[in-house]
Backbone as CSV, one residue per row, in Angstrom:
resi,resn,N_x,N_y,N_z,CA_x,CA_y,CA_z,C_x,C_y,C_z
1,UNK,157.067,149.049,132.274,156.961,149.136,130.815,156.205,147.940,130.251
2,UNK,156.276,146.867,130.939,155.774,145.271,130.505,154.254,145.469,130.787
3,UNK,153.604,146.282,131.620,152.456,146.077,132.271,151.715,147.442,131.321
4,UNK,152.643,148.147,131.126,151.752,148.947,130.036,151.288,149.035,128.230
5,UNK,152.285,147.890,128.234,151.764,146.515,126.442,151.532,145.536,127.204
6,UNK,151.061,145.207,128.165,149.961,143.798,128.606,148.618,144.455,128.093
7,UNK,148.455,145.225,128.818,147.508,145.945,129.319,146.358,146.203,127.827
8,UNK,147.525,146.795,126.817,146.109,147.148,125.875,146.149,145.984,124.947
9,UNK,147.172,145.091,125.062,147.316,143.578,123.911,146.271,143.018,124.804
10,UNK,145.969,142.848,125.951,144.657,142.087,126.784,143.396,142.470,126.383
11,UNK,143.515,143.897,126.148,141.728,144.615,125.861,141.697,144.449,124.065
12,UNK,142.918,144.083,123.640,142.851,144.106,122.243,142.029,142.414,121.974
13,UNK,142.941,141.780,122.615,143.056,140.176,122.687,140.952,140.037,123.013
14,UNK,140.395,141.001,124.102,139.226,141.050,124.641,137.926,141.361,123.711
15,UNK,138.431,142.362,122.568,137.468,142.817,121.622,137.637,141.870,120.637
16,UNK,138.477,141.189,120.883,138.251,140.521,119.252,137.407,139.645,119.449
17,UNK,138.229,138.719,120.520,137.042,137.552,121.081,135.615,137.693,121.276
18,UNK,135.204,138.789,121.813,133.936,139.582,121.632,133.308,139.614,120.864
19,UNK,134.081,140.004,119.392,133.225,140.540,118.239,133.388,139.253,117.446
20,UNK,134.087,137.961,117.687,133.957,136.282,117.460,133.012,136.136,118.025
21,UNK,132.727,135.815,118.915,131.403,134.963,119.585,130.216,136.073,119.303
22,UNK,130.164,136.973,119.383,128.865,137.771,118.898,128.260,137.353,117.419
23,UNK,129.325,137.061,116.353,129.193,136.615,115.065,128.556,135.286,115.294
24,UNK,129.504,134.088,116.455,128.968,133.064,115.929,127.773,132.536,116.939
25,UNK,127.737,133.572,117.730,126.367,133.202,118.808,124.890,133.196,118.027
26,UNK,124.820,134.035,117.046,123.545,134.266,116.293,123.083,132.815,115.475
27,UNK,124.907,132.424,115.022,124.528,131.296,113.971,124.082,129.749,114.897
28,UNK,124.306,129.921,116.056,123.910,128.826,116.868,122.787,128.774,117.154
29,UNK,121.916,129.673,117.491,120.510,130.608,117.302,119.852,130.024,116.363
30,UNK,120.351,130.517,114.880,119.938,129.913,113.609,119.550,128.420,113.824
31,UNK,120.636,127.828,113.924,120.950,125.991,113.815,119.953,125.359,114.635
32,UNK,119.463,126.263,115.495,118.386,125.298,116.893,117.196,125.863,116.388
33,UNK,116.896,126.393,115.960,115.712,127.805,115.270,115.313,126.455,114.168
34,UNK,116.243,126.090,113.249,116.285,125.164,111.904,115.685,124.119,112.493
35,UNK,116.513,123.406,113.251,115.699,121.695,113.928,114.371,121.923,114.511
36,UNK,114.386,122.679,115.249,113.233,122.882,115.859,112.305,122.946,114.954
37,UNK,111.962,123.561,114.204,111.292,124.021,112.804,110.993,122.442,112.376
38,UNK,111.875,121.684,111.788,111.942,120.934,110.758,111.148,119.379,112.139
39,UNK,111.430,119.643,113.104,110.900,118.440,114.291,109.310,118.654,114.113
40,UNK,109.151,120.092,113.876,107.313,120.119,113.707,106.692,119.415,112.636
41,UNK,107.357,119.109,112.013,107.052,118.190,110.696,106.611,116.473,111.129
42,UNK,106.873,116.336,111.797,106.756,114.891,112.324,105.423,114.423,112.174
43,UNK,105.119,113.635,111.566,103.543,112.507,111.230,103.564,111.332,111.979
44,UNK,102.843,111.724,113.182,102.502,111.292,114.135,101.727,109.963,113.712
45,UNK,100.842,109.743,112.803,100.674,108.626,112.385,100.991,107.737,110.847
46,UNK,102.347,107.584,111.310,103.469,107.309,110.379,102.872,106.103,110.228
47,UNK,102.221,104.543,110.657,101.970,103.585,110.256,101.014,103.788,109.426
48,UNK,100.576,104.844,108.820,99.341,104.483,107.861,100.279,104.474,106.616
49,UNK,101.241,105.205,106.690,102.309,105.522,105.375,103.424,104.677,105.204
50,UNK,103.186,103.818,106.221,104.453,102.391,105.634,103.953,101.549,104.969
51,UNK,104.775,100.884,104.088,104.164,99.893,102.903,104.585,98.864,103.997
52,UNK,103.878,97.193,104.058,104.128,96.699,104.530,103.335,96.864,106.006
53,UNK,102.862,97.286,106.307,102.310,97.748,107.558,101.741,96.407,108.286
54,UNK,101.690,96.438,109.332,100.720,94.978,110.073,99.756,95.470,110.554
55,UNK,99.206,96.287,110.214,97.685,96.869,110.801,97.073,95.476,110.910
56,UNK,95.954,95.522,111.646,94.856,94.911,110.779,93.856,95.266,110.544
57,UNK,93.143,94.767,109.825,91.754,95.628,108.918,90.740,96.169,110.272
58,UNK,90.777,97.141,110.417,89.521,98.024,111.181,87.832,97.726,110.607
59,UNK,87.893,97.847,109.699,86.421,98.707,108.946,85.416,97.075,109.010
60,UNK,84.299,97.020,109.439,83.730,95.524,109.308,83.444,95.121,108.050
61,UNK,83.333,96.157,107.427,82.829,95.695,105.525,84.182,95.109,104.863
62,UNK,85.083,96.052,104.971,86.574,95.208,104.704,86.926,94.059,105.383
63,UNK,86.432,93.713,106.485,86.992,92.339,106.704,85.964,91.366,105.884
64,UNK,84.499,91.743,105.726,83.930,90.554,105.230,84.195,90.686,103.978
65,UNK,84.509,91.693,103.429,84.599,91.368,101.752,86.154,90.840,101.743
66,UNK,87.080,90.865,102.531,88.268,89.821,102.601,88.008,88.399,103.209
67,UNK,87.393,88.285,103.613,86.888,86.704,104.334,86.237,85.958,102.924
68,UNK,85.302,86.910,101.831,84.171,86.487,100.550,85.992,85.922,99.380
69,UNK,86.495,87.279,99.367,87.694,87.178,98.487,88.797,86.002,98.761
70,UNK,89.170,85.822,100.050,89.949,84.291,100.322,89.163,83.505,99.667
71,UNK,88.021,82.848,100.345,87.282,81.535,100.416,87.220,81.737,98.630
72,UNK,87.173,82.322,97.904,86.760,82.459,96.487,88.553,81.613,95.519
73,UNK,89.725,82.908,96.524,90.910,82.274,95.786,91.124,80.726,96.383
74,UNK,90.876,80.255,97.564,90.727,79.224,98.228,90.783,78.082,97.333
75,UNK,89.269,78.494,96.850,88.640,77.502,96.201,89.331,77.280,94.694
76,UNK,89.861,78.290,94.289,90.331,78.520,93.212,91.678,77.720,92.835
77,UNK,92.849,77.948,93.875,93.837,77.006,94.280,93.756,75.228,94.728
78,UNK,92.611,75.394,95.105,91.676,73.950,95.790,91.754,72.741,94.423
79,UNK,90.863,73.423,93.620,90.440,73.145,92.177,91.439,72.683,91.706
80,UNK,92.727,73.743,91.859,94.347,73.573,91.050,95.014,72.317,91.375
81,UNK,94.857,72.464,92.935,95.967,71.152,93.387,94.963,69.924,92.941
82,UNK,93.552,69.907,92.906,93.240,68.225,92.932,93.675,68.078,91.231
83,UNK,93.267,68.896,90.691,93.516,68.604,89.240,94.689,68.168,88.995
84,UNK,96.122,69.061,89.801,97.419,68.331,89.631,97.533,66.584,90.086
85,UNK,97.216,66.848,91.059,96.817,65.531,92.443,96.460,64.646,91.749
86,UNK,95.858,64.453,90.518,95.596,63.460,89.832,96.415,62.728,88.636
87,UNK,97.133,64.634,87.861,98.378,64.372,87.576,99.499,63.065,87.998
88,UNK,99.700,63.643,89.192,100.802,63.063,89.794,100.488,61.396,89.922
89,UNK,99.066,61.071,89.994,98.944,59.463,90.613,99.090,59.021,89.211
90,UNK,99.194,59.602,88.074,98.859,59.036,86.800,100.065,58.614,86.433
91,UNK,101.325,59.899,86.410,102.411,60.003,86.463,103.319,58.850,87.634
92,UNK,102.662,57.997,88.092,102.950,57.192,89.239,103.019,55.782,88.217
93,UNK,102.008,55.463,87.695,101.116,53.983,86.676,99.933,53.777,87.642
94,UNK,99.485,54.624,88.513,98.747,54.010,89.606,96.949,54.629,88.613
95,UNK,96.283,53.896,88.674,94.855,53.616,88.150,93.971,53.677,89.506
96,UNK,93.458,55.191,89.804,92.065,54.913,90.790,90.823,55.476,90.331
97,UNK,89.876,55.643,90.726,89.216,56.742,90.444,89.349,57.767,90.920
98,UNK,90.057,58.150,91.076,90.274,59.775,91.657,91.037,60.290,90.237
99,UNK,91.050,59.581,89.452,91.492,60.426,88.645,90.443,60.725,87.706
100,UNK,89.063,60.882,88.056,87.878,61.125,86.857,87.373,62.456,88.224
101,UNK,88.193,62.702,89.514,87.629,63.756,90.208,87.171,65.286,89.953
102,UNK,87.794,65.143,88.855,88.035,66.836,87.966,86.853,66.715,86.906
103,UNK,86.039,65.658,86.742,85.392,65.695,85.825,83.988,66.338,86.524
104,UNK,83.058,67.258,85.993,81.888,67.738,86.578,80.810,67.817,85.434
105,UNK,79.487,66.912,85.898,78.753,67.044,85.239,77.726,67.855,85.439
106,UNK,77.012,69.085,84.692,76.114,70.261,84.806,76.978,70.900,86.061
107,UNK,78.159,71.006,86.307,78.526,71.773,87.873,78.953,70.947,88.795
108,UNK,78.076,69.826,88.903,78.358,68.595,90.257,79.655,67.519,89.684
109,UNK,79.880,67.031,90.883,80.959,65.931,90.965,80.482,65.164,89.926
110,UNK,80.903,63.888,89.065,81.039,62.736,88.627,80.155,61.996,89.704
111,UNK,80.838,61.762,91.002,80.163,60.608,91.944,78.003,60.909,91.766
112,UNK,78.637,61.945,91.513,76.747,62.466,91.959,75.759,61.595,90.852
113,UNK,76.334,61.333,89.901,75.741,60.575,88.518,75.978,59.519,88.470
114,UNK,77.153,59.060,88.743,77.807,57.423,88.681,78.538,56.644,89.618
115,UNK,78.691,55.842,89.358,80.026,54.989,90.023,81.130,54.749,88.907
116,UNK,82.338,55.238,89.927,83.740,54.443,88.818,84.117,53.512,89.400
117,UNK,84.841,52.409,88.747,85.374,51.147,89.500,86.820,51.377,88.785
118,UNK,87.586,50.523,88.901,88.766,49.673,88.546,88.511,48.589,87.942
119,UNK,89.153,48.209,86.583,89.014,46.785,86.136,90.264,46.491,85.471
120,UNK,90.922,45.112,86.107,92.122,44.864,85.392,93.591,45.524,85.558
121,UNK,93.258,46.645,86.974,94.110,47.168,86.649,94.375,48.931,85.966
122,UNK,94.031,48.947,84.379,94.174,49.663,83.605,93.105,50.325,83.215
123,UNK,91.621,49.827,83.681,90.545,50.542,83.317,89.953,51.098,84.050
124,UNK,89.155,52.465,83.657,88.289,53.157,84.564,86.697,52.668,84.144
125,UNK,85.671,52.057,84.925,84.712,51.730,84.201,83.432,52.559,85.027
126,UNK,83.017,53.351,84.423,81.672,54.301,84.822,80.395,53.821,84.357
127,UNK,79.638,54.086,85.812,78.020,53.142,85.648,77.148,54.271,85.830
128,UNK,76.286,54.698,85.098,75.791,56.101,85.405,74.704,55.199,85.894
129,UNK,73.455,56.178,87.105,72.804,55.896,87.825,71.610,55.779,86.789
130,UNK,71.215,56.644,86.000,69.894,56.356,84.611,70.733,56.676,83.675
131,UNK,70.046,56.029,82.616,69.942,55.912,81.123,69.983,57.393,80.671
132,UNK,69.119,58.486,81.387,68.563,59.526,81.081,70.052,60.375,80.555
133,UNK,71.342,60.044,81.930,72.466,61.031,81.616,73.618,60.898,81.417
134,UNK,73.485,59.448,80.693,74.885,58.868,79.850,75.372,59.943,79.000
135,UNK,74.537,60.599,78.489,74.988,61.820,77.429,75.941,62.727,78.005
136,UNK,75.017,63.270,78.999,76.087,64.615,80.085,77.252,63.930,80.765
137,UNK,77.200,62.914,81.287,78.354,62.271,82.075,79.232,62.106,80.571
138,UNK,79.024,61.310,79.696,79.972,61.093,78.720,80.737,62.499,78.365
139,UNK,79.891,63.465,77.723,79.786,64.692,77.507,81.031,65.656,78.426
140,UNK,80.763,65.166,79.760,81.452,65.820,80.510,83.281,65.085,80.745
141,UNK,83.289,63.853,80.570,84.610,63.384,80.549,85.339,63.947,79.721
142,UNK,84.375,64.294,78.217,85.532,64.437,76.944,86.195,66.267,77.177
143,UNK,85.135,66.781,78.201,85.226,67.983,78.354,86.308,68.342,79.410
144,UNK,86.461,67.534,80.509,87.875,67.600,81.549,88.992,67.321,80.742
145,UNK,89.182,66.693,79.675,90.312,67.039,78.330,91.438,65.977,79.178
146,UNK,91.321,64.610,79.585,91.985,64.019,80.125,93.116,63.150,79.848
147,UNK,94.478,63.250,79.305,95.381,63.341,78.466,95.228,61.589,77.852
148,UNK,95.218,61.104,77.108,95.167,59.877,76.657,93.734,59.102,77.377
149,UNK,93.103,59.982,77.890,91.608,59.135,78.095,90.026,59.365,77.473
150,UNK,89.671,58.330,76.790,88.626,58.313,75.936,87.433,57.382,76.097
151,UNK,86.622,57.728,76.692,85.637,56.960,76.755,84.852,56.209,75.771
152,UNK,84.512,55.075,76.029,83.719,54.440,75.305,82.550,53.549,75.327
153,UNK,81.720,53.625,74.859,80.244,52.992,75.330,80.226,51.706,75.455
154,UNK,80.067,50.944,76.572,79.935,49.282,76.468,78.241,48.739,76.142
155,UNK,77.096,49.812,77.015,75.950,49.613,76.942,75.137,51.168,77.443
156,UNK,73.902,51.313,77.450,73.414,52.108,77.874,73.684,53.270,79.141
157,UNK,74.285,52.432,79.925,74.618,52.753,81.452,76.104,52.844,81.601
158,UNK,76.820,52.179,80.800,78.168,52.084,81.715,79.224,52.631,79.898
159,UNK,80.517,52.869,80.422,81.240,53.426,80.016,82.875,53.337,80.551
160,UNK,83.570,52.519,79.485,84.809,51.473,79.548,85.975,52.759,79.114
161,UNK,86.975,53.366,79.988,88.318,54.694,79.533,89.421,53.274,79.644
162,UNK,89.741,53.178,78.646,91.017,52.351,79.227,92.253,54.344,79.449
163,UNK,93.203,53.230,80.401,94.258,54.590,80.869,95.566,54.200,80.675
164,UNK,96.094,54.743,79.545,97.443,54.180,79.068,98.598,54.295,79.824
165,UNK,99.694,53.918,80.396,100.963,53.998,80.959,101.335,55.605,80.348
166,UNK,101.744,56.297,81.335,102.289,57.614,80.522,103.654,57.264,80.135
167,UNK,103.699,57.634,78.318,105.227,58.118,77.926,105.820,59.508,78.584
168,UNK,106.936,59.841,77.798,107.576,61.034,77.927,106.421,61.699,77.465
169,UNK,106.016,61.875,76.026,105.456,62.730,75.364,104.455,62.907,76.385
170,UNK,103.582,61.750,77.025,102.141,62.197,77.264,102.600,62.384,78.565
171,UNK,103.588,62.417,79.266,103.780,63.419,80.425,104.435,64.945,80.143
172,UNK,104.790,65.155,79.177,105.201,66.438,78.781,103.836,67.432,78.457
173,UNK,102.596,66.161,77.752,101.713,66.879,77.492,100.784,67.492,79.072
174,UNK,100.755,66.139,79.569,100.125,66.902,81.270,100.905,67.888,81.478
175,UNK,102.271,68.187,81.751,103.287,69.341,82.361,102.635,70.652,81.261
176,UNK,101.911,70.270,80.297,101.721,71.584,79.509,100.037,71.746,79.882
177,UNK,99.295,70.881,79.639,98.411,70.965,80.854,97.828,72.103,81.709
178,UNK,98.769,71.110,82.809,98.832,71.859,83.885,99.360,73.325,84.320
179,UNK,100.000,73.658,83.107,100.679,75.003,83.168,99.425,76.344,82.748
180,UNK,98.530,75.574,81.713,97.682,76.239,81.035,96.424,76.627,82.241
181,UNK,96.261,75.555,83.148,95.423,75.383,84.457,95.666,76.012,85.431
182,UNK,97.447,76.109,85.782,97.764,76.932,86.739,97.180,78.561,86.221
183,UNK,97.346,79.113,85.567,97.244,80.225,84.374,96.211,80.513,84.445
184,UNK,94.960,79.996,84.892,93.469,80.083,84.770,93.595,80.425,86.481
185,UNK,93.582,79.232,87.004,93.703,79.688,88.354,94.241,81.250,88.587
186,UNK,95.126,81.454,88.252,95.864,82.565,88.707,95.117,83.435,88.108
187,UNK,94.713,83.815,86.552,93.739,84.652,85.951,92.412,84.956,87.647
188,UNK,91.648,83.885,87.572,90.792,83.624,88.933,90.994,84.157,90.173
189,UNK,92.198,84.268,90.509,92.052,84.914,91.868,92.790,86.420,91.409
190,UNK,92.902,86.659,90.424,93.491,88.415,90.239,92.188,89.013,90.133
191,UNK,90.777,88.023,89.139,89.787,88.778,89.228,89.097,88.954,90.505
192,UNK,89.506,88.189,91.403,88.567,88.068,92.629,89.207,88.988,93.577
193,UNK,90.453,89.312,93.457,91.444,90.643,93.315,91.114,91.869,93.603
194,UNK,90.549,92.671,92.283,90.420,93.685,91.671,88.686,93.720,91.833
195,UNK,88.044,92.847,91.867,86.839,93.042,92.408,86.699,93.578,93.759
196,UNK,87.100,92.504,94.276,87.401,93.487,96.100,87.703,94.702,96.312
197,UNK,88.811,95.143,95.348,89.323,96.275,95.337,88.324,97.740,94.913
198,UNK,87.540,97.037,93.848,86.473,97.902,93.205,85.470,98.275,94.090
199,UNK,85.567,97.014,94.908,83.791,97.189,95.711,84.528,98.851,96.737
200,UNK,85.806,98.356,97.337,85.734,98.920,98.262,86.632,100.113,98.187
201,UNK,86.911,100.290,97.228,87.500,101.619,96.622,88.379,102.454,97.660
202,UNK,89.086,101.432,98.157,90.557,101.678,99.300,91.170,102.827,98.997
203,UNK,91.903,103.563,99.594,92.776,104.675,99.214,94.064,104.128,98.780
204,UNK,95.069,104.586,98.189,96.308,104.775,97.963,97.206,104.337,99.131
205,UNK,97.874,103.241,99.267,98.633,103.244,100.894,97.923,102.658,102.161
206,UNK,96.421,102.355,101.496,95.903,102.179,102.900,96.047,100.788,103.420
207,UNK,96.251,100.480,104.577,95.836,99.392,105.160,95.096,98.324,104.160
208,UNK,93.976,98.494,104.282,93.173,97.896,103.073,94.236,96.984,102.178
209,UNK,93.985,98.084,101.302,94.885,97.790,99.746,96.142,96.854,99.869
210,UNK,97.327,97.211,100.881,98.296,96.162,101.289,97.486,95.112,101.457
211,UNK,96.574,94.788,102.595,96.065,93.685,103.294,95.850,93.287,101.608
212,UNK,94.986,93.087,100.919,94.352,92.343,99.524,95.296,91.804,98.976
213,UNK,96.493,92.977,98.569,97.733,92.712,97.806,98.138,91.483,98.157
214,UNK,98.360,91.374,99.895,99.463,90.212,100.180,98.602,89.506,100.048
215,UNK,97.104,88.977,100.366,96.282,87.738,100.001,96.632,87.432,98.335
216,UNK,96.391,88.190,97.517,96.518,87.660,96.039,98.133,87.344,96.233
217,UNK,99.200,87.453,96.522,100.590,87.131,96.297,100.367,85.694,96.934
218,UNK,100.057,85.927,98.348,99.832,84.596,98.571,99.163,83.291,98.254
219,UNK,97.888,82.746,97.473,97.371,82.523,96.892,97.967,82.254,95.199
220,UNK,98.883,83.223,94.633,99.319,83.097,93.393,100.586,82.429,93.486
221,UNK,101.078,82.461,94.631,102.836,81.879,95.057,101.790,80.321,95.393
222,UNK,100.911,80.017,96.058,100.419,78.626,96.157,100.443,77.819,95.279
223,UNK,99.818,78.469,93.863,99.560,78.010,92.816,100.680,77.650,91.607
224,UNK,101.571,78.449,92.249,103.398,78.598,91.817,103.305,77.287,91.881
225,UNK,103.661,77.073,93.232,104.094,75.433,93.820,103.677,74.376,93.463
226,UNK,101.927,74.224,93.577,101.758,73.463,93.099,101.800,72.840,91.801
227,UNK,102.021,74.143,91.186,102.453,73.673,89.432,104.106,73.209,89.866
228,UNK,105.288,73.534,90.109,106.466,73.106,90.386,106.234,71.661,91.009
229,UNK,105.261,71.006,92.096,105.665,70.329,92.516,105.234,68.999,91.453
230,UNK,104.252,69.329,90.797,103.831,68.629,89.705,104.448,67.936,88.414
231,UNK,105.362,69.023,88.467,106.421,69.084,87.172,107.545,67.800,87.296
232,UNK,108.030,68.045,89.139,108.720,67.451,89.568,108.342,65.768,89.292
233,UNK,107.173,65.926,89.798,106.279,64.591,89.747,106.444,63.941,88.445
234,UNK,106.024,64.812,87.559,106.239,64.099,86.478,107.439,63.924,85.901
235,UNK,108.616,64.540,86.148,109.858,64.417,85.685,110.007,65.121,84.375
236,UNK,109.406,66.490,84.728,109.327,67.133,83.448,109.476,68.576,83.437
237,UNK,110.245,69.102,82.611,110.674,70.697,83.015,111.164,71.244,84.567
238,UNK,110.997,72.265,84.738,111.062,72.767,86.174,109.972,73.620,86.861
């Protein structure tokens, strides 16, 4: 009697299980059908589409118009620090001539026209080489805008700045200065920037375009510093 309700509760127990896994065999089907599908999607050259990428520049025109674009912000930052650099020795009481280095007459250095000396200490005294370009050399001091320094004519040739001890005020005025200078600089290398960018009309994402980006960050974070370290120097703001 036991073996004849085994018997059809077993074939009962048999169809069900049957008509379970038939249901969920299809959906397993499905699920590998799905990945598989969605794995064909894969972009095989995924480094062109990361920001940040370390490529380096392929194309030979892009590297030289990035080699033209450094040497340009280079120079640009170059300019920044001596101008601070002079800041700072002033901000010291220290009197050399390096602090008339920022001055340029028609384009060229100061040295190219004159000699500066030291006198006393406290004076800068400039000997222009002819008579002919006392005008432009003078011309050009009042034009480097040099905070408490004013030239003045002793004779034909030469030209007496006395250089006052900096106060607070007239170191607050360099710290403002120099802020206005950093600001130019930085103006300077965004255009030298966006020029590059123009010439070479990079795509969206590309290699390229990162590579430029991080040169101008870098270059504009330089110019950061050297305005901060200046500030420091002078004991003025942050």
């Amino acid at each position: 009697m036991l073996r004849l309700v085994r018997a059809p509760l077993r074939r009962t127990l048999g169809a069900s299980v049957a008509r379970t896994a038939s249901r969920e065999l299809p959906r397993a089907f499905e699920q590998r059908r799905f990945y598989a599908k969605k794995d064909k999607g894969v972009v095989k050259d995924a480094h062109k589409l990361v920001p940040g990428s370390q490529q380096p520049l392929t194309d030979p025109a892009a590297r030289e118009e990035y080699s033209k674009c450094e040497d340009k912000m280079s120079a640009a930052a170059e300019w920044f620090r001596k101008d601070c650099a002079e800041g700072a020795t002033r901000a010291t009481g220290r009197i050399t001539p390096a602090l008339l280095d920022s001055v340029k007459v028609d384009g060229q250095p100061l040295q190219s026209y004159a000699t500066v000396g030291v006198r006393d200490g406290s004076v800068l005294v400039v000997t222009v080489f002819e008579d002919s370009t006392m005008k432009s050399v003078e011309g050009a001091i009042y034009d480097a805008k040099l905070t408490g320094m004013t030239p003045q004519r002793v004779d034909n040739r030469t030209l007496r700045i006395p250089v006052p001890k900096p106060t607070i005020d007239a170191k607050t005025q360099m710290a403002t200065n120099a802020s206005r200078k950093a600001e130019e600089a930085r103006v300077q290398c965004r255009k030298f920037h966006q020029a590059s960018l123009k010439k070479g009309k990079y795509e969206k994402r590309s290699i390229e375009l990162e590579t430029f980006q991080k040169l101008l960050d870098k270059y504009i974070a330089d110019v950061d510093k050297i305005l901060s370290d200046m500030k420091k120097a002078l004991g003025v703001g942050k």
